[in-house]
PASEBA-1860 file (N, C-alpha, C; in nm, 3 decimals):
! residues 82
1> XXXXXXXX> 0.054/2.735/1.287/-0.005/2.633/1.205/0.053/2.636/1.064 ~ 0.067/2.755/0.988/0.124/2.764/0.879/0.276/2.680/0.829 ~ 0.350/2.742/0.923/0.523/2.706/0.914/0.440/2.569/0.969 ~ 0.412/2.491/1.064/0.414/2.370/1.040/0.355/2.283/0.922 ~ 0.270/2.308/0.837/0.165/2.271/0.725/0.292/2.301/0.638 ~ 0.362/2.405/0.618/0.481/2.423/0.491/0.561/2.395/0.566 ~ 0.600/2.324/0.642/0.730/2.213/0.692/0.691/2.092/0.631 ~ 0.615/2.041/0.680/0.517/1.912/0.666/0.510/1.903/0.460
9> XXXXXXXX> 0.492/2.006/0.445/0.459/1.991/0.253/0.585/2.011/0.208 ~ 0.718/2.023/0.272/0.865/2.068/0.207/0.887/1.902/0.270 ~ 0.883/1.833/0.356/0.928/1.705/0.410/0.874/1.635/0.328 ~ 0.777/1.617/0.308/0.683/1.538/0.203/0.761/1.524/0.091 ~ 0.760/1.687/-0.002/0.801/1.635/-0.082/0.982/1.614/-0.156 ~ 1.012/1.622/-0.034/1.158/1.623/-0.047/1.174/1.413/-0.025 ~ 1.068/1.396/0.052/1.070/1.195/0.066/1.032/1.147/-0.058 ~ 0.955/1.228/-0.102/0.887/1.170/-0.326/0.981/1.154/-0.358
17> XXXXXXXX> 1.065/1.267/-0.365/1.184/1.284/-0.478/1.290/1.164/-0.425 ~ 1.286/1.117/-0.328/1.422/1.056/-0.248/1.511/1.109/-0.167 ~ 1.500/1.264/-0.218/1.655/1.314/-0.169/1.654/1.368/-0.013 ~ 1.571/1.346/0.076/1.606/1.402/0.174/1.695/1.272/0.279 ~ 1.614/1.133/0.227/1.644/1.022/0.258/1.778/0.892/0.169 ~ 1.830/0.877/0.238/1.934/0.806/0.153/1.827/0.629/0.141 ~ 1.842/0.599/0.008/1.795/0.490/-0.025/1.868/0.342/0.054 ~ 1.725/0.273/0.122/1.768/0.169/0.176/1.757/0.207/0.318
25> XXXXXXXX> 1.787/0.306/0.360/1.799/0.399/0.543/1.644/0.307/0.633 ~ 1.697/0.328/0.717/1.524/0.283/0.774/1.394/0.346/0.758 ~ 1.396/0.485/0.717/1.252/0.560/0.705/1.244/0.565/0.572 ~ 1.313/0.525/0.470/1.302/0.521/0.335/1.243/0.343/0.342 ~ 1.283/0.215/0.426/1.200/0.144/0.395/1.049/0.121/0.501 ~ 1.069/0.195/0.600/0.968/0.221/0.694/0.837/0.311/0.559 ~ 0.840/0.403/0.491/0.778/0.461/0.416/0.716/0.357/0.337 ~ 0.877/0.320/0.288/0.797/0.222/0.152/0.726/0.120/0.157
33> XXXXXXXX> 0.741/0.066/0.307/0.568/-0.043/0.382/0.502/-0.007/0.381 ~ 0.499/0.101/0.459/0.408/0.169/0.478/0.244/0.199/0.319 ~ 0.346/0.237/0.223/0.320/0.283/0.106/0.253/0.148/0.048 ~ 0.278/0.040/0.029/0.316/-0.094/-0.032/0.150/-0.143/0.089 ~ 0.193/-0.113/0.211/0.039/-0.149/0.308/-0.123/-0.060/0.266 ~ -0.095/0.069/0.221/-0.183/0.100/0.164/-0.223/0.078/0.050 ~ -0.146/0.068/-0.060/-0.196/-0.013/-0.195/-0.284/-0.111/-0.159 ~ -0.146/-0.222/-0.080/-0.248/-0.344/-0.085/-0.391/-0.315/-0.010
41> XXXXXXXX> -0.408/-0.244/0.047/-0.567/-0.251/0.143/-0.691/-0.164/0.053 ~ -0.605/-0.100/-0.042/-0.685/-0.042/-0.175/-0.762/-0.196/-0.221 ~ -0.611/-0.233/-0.248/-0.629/-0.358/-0.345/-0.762/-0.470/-0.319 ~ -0.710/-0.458/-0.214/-0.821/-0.607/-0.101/-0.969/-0.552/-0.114 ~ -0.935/-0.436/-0.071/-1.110/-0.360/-0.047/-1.184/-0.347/-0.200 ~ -1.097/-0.354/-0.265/-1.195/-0.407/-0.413/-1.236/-0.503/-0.438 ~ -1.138/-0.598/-0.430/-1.182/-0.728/-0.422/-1.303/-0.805/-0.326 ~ -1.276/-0.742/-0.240/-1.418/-0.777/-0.147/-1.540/-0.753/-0.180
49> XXXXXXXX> -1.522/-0.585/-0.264/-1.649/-0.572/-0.339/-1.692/-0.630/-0.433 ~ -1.596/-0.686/-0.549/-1.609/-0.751/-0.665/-1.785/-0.802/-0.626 ~ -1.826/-0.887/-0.719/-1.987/-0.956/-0.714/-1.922/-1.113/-0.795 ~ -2.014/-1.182/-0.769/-2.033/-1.316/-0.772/-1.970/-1.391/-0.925 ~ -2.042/-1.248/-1.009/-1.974/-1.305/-1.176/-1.866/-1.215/-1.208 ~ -1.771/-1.084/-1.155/-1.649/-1.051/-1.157/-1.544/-1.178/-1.087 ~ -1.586/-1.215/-0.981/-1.474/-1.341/-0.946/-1.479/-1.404/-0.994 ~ -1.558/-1.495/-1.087/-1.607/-1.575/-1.133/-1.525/-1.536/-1.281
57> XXXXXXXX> -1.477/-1.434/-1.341/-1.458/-1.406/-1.435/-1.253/-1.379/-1.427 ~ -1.257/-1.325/-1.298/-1.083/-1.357/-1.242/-1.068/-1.515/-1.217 ~ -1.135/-1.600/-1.165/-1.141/-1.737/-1.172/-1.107/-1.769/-1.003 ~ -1.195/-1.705/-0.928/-1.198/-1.658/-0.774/-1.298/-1.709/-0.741 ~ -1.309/-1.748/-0.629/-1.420/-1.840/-0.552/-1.458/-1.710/-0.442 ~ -1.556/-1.693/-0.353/-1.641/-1.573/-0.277/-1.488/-1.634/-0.140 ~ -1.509/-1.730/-0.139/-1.423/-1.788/-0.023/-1.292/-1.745/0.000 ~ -1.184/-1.772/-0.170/-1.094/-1.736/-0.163/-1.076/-1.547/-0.207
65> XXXXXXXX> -1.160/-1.490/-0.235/-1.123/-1.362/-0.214/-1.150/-1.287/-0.085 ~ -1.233/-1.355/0.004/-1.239/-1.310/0.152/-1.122/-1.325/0.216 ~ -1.098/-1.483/0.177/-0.957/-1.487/0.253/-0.794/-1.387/0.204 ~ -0.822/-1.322/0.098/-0.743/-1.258/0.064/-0.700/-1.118/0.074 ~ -0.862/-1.053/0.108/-0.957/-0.976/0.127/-0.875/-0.889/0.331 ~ -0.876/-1.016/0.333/-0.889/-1.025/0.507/-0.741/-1.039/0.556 ~ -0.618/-1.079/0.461/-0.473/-1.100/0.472/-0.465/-0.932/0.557 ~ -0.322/-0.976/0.638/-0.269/-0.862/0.729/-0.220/-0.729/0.626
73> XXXXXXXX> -0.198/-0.653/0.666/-0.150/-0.521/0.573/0.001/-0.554/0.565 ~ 0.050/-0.605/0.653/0.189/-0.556/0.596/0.244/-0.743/0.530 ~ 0.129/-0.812/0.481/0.132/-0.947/0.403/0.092/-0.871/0.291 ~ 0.226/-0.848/0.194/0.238/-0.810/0.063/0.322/-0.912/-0.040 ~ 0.301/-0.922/-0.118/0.403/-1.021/-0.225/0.557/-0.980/-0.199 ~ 0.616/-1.042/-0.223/0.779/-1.071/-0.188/0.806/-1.027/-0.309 ~ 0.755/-1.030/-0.419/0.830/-0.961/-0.556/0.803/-0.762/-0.516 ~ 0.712/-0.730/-0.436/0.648/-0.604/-0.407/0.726/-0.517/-0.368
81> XX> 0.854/-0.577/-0.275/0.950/-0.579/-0.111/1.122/-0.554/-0.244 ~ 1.105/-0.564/-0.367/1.227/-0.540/-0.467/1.246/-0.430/-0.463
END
């Protein structure tokens, strides 16, 4: 269990830094969806919580933050994907 847990924490953080992966490779952008899919579902799941006078104050309707709320994970902004 050990050597695998300190394999697993030397892989890790050898993918932070970049260097185990050459930039652009497929598991360097497989990661970075990956990465980019969890933000956004951070992102959404706040927004869902927001209340009636926080949207109201972003200039958000209950309607259109559900629907935004509810977008697929790997439906991220195209400026995000740079």
């Amino acid at each position: 269990m050990f050597a695998s847990l300190h394999t697993a924490q030397l892989t890790c953080s050898g993918l932070q830094s970049g260097r185990m992966l050459p930039v652009g490779g497929f598991f360097h952008r497989l990661l970075r969806t990956a990465e980019l899919s969890r933000i956004a579902r951070r992102q959404r799941d706040a927004l869902a919580r927001l209340d009636d006078h926080a949207l109201e104050d972003i200039g958000l309707t209950r309607d259109e933050a559900f629907a935004e709320a509810n977008r697929p994970l790997w439906d991220v902004p195209n400026a995000w994907r740079r």
